[in-house]
C-alpha positions as CSV (number, residue, x, y, z in Angstrom):
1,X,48.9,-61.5,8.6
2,X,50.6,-63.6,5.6
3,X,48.3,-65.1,2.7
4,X,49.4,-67.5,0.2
5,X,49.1,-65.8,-3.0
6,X,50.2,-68.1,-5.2
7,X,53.9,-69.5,-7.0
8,X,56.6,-67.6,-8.8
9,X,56.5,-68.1,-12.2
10,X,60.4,-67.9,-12.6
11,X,61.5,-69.7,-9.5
12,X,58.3,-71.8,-8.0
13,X,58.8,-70.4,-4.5
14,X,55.7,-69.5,-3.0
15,X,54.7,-65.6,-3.0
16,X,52.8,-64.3,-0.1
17,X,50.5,-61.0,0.5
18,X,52.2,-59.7,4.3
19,X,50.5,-57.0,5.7
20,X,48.4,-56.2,3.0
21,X,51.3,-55.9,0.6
22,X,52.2,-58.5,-2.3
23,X,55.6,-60.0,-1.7
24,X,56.5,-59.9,-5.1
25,X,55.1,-58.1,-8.7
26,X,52.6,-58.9,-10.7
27,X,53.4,-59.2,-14.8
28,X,51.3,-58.0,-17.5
29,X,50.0,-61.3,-18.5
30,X,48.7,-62.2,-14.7
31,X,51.5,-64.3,-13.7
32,X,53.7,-63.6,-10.2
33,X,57.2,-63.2,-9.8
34,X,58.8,-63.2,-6.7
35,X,61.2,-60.0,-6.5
36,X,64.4,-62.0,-6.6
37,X,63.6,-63.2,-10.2
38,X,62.1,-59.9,-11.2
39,X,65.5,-58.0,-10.3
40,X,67.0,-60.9,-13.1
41,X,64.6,-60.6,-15.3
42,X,65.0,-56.6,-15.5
43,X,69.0,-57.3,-15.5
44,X,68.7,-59.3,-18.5
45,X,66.8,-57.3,-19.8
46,X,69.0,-54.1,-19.8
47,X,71.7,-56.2,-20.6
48,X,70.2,-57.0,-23.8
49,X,69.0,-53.7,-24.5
50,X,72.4,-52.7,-23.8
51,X,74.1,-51.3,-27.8
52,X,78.2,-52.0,-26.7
């Protein structure tokens, strides 16, 4: 079974519960992200993080 969950807040794309599972993560704040802009965010995040 697939239920609408709600949009991506990165991307817009729609983010769907499949199976019982969330396609996609859930932030701190509430907000969805779909895994494809949650793999970005955490790049980006190491990146800065990143001392060289």
């Amino acid at each position: 079974m697939q239920e609408r969950v709600g949009e991506c807040s990165g991307c817009g794309k729609v983010v769907y519960c499949l199976e019982g599972f969330l396609n996609g993560v859930v932030l701190a704040d509430g907000k969805i992200r779909c895994f494809d802009c949650d793999r970005k965010g955490k790049e980006k995040e190491l990146k800065r993080d990143d001392p060289r």
